[in-house]
PDB file of the backbone (N, CA, C, O) and the ligand in Angstrom, with CONECT records:
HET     ZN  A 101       1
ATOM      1  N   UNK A   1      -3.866 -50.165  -0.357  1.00  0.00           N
ATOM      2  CA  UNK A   1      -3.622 -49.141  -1.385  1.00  0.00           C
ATOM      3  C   UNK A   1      -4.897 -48.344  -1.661  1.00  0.00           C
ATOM      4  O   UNK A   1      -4.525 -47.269  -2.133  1.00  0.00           O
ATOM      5  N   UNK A   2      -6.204 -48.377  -1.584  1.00  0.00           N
ATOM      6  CA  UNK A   2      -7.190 -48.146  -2.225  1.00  0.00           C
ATOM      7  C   UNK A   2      -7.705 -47.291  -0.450  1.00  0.00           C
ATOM      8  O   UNK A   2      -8.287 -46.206  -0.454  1.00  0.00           O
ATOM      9  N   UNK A   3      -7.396 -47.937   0.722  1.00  0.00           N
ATOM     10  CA  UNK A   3      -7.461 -46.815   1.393  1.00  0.00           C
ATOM     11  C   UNK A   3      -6.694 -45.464   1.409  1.00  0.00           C
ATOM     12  O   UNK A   3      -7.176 -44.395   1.785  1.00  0.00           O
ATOM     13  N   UNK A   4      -5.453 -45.658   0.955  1.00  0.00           N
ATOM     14  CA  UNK A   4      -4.889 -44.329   1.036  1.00  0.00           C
ATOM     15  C   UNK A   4      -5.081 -43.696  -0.322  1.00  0.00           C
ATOM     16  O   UNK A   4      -4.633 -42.581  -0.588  1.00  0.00           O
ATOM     17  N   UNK A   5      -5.689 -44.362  -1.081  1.00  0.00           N
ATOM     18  CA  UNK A   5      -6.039 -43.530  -2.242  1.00  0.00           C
ATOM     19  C   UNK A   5      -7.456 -42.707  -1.511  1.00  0.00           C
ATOM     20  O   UNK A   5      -7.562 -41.514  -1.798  1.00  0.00           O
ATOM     21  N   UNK A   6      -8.420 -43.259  -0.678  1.00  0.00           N
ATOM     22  CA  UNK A   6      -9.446 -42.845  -0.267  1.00  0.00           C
ATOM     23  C   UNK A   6      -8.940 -41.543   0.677  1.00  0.00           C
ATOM     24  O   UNK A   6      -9.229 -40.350   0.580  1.00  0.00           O
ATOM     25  N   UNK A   7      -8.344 -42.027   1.328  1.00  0.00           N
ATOM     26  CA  UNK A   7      -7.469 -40.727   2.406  1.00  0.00           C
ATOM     27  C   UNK A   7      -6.689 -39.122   1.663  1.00  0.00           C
ATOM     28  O   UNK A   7      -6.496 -37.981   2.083  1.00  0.00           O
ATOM     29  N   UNK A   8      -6.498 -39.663   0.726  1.00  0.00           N
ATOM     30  CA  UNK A   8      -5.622 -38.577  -0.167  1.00  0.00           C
ATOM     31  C   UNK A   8      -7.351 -37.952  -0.873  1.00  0.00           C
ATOM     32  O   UNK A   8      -7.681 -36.767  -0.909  1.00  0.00           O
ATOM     33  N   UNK A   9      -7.984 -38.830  -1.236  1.00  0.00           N
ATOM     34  CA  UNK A   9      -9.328 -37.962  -1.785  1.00  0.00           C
ATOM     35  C   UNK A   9      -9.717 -36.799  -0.971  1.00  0.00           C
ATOM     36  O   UNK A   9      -9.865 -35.638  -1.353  1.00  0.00           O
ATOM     37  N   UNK A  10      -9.846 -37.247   0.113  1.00  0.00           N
ATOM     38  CA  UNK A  10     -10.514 -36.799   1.316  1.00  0.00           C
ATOM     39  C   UNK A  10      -9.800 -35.601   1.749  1.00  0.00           C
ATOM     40  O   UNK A  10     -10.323 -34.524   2.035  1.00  0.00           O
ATOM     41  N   UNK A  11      -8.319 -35.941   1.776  1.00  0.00           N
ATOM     42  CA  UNK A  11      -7.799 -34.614   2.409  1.00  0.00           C
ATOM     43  C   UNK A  11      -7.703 -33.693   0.885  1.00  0.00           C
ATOM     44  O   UNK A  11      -7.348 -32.525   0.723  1.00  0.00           O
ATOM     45  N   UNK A  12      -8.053 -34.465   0.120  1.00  0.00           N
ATOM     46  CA  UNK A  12      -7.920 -33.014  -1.298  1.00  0.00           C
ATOM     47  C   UNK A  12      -9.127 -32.721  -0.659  1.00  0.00           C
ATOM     48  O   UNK A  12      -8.952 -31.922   0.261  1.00  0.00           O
ATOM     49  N   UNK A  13     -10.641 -33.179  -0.851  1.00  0.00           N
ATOM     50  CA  UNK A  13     -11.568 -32.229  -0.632  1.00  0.00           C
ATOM     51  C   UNK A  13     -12.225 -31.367   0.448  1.00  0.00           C
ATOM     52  O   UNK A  13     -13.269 -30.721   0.542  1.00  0.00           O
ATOM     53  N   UNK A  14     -10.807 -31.726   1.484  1.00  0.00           N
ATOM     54  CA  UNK A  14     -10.692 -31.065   2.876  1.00  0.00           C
ATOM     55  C   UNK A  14     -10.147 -29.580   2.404  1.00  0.00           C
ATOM     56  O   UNK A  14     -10.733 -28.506   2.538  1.00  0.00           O
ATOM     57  N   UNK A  15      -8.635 -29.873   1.712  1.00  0.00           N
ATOM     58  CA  UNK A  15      -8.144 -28.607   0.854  1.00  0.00           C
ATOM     59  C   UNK A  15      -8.725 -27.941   0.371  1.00  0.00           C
ATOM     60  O   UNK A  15      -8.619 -26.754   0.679  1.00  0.00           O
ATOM     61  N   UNK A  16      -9.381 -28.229  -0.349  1.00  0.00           N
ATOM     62  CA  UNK A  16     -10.514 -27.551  -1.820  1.00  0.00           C
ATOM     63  C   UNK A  16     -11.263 -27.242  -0.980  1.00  0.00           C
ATOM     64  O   UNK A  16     -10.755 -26.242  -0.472  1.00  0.00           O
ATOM     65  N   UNK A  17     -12.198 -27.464  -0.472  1.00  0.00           N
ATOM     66  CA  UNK A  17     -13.007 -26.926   0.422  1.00  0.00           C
ATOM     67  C   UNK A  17     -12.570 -25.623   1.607  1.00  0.00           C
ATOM     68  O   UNK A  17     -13.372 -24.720   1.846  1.00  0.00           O
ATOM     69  N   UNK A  18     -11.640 -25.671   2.064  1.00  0.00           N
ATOM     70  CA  UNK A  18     -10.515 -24.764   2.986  1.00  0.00           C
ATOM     71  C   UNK A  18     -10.400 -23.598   1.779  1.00  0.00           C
ATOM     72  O   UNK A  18     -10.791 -22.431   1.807  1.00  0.00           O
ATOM     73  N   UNK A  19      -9.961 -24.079   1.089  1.00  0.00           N
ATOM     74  CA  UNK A  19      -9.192 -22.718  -0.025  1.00  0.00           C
ATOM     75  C   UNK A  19     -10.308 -21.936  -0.723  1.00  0.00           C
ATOM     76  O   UNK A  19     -10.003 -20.815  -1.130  1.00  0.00           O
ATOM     77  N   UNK A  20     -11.822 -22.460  -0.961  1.00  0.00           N
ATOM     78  CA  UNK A  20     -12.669 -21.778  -1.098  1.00  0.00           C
ATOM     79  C   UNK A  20     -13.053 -21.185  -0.556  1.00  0.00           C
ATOM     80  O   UNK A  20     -13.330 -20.024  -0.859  1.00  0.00           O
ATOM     81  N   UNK A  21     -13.316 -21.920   0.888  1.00  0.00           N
ATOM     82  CA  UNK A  21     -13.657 -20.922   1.958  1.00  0.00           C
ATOM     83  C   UNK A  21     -12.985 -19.218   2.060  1.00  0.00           C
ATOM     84  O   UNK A  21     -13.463 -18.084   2.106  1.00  0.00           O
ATOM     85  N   UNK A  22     -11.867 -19.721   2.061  1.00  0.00           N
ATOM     86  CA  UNK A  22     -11.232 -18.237   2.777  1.00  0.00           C
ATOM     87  C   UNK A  22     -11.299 -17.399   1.734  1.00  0.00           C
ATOM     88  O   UNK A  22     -11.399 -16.188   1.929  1.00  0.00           O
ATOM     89  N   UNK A  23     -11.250 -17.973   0.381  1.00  0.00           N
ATOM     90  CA  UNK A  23     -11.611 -16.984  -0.898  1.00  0.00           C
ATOM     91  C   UNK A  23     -12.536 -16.424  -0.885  1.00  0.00           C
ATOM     92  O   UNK A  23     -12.553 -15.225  -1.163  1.00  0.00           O
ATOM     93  N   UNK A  24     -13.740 -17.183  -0.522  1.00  0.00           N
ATOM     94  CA  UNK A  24     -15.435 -16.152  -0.439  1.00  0.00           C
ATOM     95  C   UNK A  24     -15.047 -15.349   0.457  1.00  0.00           C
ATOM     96  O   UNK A  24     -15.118 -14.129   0.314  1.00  0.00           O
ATOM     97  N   UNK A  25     -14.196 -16.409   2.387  1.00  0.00           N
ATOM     98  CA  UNK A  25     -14.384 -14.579   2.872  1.00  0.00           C
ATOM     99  C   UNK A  25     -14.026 -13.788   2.550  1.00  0.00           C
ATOM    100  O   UNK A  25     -14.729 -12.778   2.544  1.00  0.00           O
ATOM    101  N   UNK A  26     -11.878 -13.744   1.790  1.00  0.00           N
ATOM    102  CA  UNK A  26     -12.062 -12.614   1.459  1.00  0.00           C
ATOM    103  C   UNK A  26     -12.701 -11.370   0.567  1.00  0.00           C
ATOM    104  O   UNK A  26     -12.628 -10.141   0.581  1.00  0.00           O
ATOM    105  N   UNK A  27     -13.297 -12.276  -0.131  1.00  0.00           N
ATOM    106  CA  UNK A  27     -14.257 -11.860  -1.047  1.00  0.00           C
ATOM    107  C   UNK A  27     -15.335 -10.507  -0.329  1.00  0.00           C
ATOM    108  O   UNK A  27     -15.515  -9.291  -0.406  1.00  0.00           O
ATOM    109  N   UNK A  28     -15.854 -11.763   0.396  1.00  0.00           N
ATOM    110  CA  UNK A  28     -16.891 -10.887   0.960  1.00  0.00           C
ATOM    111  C   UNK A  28     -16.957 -10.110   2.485  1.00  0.00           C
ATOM    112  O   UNK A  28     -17.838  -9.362   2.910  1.00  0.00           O
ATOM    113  N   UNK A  29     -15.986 -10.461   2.996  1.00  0.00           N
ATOM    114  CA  UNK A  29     -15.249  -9.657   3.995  1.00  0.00           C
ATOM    115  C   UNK A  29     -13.658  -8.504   3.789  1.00  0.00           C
ATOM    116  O   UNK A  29     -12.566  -8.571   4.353  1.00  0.00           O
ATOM    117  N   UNK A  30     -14.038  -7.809   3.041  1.00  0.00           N
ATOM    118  CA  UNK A  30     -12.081  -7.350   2.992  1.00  0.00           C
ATOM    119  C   UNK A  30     -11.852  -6.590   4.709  1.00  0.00           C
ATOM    120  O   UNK A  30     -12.562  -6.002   5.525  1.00  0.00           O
ATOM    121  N   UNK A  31     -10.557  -6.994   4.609  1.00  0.00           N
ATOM    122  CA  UNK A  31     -10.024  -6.515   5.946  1.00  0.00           C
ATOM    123  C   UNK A  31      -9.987  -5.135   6.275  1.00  0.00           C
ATOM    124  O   UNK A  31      -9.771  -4.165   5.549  1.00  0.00           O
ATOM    125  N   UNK A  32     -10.326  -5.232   7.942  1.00  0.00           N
ATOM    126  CA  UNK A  32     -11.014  -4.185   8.036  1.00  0.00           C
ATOM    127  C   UNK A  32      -9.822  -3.384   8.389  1.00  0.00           C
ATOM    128  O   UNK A  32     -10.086  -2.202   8.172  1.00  0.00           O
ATOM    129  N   UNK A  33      -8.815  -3.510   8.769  1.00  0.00           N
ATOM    130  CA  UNK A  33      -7.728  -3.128   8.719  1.00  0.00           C
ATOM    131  C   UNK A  33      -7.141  -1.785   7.893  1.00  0.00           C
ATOM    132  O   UNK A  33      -6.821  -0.638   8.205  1.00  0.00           O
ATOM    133  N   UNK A  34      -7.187  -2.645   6.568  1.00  0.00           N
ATOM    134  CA  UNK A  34      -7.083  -1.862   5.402  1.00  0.00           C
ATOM    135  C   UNK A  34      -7.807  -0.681   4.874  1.00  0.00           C
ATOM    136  O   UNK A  34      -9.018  -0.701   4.653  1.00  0.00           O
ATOM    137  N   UNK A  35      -6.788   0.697   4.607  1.00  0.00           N
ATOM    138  CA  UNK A  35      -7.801   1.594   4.694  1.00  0.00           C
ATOM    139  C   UNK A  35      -8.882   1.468   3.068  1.00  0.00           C
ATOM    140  O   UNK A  35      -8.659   0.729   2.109  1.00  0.00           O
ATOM    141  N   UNK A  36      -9.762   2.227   3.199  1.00  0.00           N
ATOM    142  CA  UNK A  36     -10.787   1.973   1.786  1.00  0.00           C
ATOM    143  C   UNK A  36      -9.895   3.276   1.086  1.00  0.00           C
ATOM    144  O   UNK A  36      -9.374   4.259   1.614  1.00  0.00           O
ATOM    145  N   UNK A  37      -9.977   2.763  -0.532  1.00  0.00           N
ATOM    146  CA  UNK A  37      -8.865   3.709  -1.127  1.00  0.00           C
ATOM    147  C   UNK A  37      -9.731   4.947  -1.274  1.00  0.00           C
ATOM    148  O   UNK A  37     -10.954   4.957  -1.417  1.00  0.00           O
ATOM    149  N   UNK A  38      -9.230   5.584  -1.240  1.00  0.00           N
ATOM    150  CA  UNK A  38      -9.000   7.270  -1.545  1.00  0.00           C
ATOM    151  C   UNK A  38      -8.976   7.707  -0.022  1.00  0.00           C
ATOM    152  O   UNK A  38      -8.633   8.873   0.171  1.00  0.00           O
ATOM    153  N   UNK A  39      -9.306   6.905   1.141  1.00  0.00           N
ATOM    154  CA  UNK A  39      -8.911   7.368   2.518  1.00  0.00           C
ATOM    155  C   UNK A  39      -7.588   8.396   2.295  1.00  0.00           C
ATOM    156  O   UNK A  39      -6.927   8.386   1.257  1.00  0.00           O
ATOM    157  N   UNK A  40      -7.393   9.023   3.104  1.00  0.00           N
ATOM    158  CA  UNK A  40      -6.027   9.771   3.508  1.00  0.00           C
ATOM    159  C   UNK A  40      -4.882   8.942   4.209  1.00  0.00           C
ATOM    160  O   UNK A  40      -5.076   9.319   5.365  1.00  0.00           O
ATOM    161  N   UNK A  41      -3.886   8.121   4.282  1.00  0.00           N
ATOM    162  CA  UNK A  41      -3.270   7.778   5.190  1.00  0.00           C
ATOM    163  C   UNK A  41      -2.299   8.526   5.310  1.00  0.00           C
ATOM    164  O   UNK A  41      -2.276   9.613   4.733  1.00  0.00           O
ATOM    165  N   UNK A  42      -1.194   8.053   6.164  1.00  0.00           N
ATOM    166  CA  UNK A  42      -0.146   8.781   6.982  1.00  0.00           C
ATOM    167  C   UNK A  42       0.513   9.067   6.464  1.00  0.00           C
ATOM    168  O   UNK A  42       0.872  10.211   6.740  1.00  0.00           O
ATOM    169  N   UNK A  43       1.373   8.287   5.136  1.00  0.00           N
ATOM    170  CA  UNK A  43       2.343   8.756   4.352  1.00  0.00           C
ATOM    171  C   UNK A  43       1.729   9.536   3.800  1.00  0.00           C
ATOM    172  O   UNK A  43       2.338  10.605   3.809  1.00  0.00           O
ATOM    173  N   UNK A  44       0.106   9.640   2.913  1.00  0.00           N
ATOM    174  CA  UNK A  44       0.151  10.949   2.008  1.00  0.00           C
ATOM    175  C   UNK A  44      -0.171  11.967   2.550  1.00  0.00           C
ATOM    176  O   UNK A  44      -0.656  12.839   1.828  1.00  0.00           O
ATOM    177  N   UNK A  45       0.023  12.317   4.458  1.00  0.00           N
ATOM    178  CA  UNK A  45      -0.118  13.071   5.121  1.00  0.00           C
ATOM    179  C   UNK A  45       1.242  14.138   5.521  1.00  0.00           C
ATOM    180  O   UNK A  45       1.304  15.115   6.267  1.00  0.00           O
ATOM    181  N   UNK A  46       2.498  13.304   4.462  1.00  0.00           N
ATOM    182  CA  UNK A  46       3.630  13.697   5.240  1.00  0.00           C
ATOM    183  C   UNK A  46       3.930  14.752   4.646  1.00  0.00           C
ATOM    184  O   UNK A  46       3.406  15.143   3.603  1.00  0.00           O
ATOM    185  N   UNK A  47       5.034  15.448   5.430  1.00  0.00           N
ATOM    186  CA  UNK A  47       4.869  17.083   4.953  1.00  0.00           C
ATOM    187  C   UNK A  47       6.581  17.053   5.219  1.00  0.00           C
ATOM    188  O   UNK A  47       7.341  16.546   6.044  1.00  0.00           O
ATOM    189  N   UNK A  48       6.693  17.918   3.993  1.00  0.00           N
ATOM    190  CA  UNK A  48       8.484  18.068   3.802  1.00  0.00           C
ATOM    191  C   UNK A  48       8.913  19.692   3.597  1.00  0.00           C
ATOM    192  O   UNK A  48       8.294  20.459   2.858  1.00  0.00           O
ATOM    193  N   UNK A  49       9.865  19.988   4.242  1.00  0.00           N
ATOM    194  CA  UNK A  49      10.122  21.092   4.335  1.00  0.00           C
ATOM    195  C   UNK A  49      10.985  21.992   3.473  1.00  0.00           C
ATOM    196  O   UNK A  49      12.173  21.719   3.647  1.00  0.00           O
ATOM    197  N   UNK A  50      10.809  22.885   2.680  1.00  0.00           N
ATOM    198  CA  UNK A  50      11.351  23.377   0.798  1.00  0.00           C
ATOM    199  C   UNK A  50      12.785  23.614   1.848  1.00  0.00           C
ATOM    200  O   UNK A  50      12.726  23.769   3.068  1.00  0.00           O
ATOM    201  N   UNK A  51      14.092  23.593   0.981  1.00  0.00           N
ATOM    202  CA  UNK A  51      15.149  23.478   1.126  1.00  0.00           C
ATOM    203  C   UNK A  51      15.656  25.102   1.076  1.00  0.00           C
ATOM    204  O   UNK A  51      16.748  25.553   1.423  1.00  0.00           O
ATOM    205  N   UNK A  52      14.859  25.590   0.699  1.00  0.00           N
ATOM    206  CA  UNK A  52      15.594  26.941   0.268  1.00  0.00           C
ATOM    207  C   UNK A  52      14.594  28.472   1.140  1.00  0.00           C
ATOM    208  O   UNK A  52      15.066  29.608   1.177  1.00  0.00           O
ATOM    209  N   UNK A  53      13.565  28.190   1.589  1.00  0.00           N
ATOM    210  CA  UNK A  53      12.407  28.733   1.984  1.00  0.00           C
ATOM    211  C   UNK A  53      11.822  28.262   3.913  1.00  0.00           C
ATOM    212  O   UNK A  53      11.315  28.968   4.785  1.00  0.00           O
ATOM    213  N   UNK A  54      12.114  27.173   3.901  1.00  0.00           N
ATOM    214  CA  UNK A  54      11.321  26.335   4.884  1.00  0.00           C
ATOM    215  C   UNK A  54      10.028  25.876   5.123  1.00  0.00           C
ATOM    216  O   UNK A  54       9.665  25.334   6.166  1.00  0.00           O
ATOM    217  N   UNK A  55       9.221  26.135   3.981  1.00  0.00           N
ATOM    218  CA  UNK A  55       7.839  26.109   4.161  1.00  0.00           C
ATOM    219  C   UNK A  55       7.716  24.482   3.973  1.00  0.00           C
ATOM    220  O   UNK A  55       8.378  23.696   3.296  1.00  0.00           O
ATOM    221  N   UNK A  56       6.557  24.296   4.883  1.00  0.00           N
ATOM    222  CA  UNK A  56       6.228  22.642   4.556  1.00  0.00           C
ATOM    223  C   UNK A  56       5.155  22.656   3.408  1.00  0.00           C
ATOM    224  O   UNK A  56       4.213  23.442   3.309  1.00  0.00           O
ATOM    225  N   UNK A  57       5.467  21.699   2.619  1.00  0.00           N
ATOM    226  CA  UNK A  57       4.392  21.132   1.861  1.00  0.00           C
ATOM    227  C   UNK A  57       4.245  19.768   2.174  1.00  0.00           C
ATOM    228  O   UNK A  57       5.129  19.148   2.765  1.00  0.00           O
ATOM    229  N   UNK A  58       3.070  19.210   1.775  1.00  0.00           N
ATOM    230  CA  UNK A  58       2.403  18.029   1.669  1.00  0.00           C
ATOM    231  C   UNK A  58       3.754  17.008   0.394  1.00  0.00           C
ATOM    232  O   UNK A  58       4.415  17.459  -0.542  1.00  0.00           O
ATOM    233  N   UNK A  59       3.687  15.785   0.877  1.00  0.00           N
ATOM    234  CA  UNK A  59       5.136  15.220  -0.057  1.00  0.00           C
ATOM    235  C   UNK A  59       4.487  14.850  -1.819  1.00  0.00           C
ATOM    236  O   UNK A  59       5.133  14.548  -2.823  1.00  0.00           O
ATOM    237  N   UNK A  60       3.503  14.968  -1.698  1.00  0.00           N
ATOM    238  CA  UNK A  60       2.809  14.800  -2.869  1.00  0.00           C
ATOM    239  C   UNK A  60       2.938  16.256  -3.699  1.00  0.00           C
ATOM    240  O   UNK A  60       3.227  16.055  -4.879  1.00  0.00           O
ATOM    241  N   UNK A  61       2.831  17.297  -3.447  1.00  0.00           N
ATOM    242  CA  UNK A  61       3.101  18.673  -3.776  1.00  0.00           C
ATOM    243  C   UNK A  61       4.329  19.075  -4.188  1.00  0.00           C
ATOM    244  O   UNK A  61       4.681  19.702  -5.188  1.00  0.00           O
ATOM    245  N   UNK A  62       5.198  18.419  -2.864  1.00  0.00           N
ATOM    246  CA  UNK A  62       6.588  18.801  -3.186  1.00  0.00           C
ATOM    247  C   UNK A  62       7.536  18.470  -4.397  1.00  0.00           C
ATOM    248  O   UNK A  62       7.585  17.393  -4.990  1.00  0.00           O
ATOM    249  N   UNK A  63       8.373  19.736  -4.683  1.00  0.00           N
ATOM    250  CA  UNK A  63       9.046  19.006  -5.960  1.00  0.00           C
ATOM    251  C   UNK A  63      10.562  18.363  -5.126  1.00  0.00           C
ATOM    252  O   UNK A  63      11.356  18.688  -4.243  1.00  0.00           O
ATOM    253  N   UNK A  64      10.322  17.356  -6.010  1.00  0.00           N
ATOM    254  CA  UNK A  64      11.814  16.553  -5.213  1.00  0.00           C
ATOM    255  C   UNK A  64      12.975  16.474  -5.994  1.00  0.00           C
ATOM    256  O   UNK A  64      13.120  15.627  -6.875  1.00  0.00           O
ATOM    257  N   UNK A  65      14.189  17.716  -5.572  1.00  0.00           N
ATOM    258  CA  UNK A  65      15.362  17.518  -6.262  1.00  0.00           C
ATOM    259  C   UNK A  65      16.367  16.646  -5.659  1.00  0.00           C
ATOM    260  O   UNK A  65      16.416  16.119  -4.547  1.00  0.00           O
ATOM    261  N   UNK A  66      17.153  16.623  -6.657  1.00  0.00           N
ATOM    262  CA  UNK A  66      18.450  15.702  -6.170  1.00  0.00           C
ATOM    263  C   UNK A  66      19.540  16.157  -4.797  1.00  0.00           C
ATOM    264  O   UNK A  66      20.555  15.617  -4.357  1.00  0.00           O
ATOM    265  N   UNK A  67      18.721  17.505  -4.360  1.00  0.00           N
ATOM    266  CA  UNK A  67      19.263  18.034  -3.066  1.00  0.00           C
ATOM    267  C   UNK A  67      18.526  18.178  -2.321  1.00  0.00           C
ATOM    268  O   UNK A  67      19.007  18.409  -1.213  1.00  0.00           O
ATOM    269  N   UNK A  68      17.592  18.158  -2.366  1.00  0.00           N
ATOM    270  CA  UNK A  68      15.971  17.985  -1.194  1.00  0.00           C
ATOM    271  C   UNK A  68      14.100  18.457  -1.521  1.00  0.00           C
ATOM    272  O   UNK A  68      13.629  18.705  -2.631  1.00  0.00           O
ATOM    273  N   UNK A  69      13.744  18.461  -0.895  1.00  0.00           N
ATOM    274  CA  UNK A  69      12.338  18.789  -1.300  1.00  0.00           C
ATOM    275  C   UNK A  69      12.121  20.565  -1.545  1.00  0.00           C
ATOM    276  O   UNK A  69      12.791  21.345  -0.868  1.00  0.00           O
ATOM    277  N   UNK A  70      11.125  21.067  -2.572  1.00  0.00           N
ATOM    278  CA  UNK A  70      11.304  22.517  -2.573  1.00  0.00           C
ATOM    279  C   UNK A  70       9.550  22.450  -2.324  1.00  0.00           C
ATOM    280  O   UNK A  70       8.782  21.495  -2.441  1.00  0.00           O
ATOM    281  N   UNK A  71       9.304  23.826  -1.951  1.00  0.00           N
ATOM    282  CA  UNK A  71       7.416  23.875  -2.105  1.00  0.00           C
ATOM    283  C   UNK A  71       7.123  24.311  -3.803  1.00  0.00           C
ATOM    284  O   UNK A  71       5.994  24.155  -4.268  1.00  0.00           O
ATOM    285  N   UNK A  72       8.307  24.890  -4.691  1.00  0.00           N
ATOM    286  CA  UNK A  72       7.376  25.242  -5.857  1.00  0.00           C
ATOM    287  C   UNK A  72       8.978  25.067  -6.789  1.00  0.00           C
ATOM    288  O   UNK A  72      10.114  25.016  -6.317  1.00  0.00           O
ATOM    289  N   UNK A  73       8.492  25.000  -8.399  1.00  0.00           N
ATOM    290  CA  UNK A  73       9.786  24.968  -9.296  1.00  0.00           C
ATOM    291  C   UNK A  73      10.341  26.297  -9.108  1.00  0.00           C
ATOM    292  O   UNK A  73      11.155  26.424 -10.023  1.00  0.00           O
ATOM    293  N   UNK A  74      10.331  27.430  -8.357  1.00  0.00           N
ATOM    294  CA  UNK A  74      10.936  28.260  -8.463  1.00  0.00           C
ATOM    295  C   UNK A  74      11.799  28.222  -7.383  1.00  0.00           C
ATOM    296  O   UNK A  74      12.952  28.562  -7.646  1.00  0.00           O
ATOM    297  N   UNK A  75      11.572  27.917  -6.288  1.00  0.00           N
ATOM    298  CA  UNK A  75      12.486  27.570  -5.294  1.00  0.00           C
ATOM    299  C   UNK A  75      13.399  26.936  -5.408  1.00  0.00           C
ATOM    300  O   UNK A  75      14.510  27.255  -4.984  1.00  0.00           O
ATOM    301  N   UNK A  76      12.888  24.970  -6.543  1.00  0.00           N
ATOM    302  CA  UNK A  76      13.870  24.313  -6.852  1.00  0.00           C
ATOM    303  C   UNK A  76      15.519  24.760  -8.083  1.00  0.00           C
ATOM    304  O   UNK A  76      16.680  24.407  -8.293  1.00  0.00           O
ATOM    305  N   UNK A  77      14.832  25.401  -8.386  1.00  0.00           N
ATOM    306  CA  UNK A  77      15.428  26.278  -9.770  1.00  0.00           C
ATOM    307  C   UNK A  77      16.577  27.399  -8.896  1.00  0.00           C
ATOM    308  O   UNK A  77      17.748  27.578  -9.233  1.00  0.00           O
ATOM    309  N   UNK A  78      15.903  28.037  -7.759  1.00  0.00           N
ATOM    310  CA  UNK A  78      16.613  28.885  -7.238  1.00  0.00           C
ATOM    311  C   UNK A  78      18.069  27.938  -6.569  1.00  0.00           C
ATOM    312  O   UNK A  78      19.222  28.020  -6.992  1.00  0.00           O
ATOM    313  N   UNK A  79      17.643  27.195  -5.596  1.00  0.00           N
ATOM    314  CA  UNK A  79      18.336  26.424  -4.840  1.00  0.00           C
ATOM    315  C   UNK A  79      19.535  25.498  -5.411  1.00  0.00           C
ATOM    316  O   UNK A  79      20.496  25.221  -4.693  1.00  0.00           O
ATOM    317  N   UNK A  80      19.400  24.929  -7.051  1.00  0.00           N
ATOM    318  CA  UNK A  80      19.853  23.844  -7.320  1.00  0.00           C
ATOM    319  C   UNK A  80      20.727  24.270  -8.918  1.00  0.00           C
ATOM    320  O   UNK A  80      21.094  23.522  -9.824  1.00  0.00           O
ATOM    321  N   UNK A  81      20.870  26.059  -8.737  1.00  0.00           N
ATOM    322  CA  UNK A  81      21.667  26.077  -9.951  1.00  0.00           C
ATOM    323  C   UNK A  81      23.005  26.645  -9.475  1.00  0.00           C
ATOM    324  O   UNK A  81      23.930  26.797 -10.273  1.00  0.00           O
TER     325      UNK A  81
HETATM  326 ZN    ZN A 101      10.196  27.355  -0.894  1.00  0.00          ZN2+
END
């Protein structure tokens, strides 16, 4: 009994030790993968085309009605009354 109490110690401070680890790296490594924020990525690169006009805007720009993307409220206003 007192060995597997020793064995269960051991693999806790195998655990504990493991789970710190990977915490500092990610700590001190973040993945490089991941873009650094305010990067540009692909989605806020995407470009949608006004419903009433055709012009592309950026999807962040665009106003989004319940019938499609417009480039400005006057387009959407035009298109959606
Ligand atoms: Zn338009």
């Amino acid at each position: 009994m007192k060995l597997l109490l020793v064995l269960l110690a051991i693999l806790f401070g195998i655990w504990l030790w493991h789970s710190g680890r990977n915490a500092s790296n990610r700590s001190k490594h973040p993945d490089p993968k991941a873009s650094p924020p305010g990067a540009p990525t692909k989605q806020a690169q995407e470009m949608l085309a006004c419903k009433l006009c055709g012009l592309h805007v950026p999807q962040a720009e665009a106003l989004i009605g319940p019938k499609g993307a417009y480039c400005c409220a006057e387009h959407q206003r035009r298109a959606e009354v």
